[in-house]
C-alpha positions as CSV (number, residue, x, y, z in Angstrom):
1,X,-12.5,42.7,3.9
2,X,-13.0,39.7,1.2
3,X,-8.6,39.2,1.8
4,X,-9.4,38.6,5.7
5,X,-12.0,36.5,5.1
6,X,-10.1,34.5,2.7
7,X,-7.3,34.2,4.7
8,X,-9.5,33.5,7.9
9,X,-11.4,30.5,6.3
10,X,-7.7,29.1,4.8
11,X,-6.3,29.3,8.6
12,X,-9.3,27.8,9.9
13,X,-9.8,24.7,7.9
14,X,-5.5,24.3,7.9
15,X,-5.7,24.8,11.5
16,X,-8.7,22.6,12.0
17,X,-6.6,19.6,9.5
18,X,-3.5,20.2,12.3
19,X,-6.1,19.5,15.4
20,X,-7.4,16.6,13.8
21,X,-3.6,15.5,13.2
22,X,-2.2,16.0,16.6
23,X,-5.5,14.2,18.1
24,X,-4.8,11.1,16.1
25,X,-1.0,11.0,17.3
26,X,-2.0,11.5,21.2
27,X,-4.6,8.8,20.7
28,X,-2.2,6.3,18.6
29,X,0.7,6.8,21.8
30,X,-2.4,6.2,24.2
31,X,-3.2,2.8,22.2
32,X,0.7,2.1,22.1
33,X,0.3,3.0,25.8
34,X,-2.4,0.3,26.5
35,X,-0.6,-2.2,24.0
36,X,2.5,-2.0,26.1
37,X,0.8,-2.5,29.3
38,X,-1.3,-5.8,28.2
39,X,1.8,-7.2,27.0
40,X,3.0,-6.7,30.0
41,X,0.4,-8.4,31.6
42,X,0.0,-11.1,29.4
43,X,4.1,-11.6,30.4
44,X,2.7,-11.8,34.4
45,X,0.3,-14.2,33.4
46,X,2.7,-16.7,31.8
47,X,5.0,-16.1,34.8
48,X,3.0,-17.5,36.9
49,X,2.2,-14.0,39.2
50,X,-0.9,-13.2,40.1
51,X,-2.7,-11.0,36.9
52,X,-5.9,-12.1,35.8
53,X,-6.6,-12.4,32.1
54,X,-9.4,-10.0,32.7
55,X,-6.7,-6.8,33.1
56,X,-5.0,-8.2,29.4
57,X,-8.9,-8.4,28.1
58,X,-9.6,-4.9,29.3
59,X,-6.4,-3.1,28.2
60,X,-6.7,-4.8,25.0
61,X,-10.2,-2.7,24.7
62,X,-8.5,0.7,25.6
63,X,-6.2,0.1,23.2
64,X,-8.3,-0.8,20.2
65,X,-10.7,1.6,21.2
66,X,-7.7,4.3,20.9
67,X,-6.6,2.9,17.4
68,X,-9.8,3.5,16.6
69,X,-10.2,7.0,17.6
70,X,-6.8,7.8,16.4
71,X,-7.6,5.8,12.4
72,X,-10.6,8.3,12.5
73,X,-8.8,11.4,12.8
74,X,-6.1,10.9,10.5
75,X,-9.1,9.7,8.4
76,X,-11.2,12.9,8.7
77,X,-7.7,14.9,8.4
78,X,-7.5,13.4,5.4
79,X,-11.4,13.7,4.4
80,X,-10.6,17.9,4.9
81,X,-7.5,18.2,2.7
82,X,-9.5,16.4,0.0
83,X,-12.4,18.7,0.4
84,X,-9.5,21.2,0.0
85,X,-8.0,20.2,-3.0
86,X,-11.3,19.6,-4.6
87,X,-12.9,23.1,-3.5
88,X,-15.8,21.8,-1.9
89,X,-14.4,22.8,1.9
């Protein structure tokens, strides 16, 4: 019984670091997304078509709010393999 409980909490907090991993590359391609989509934008604008600069403001947002949320999973990823290696997770 104490080997499966062992072995549960190991695959829990590994599977738990791997979550937190694969959340923080979806939301870094969602701010490479939104990057990619003000630029072009920004590239209408200086064109001359019609884009207002509001569209290249608000993208600009979603995308730093993204690297955001993806710096902060890798960062808590990282925060739970430490807590690992220390033996205090």
């Amino acid at each position: 019984m104490a080997a499966a409980k062992s072995v549960g909490k190991a695959t829990a907090r590994a599977t738990r670091i791997l979550i937190l991993e694969i959340t923080g590359f979806f939301f870094a391609v969602f701010a490479a997304m939104g990057l990619t989509a003000a630029w072009r934008q920004w590239e209408k604008i200086q064109s001359g078509q019609s884009a207002p600069v509001s569209h290249v403001i608000v993208t600009l947002a979603f995308a730093l709010a993204f690297m955001y949320f993806s710096i902060s999973s890798f960062w808590r990823a990282r925060r739970h393999a430490a807590l690992k290696e220390n033996g205090n997770g």
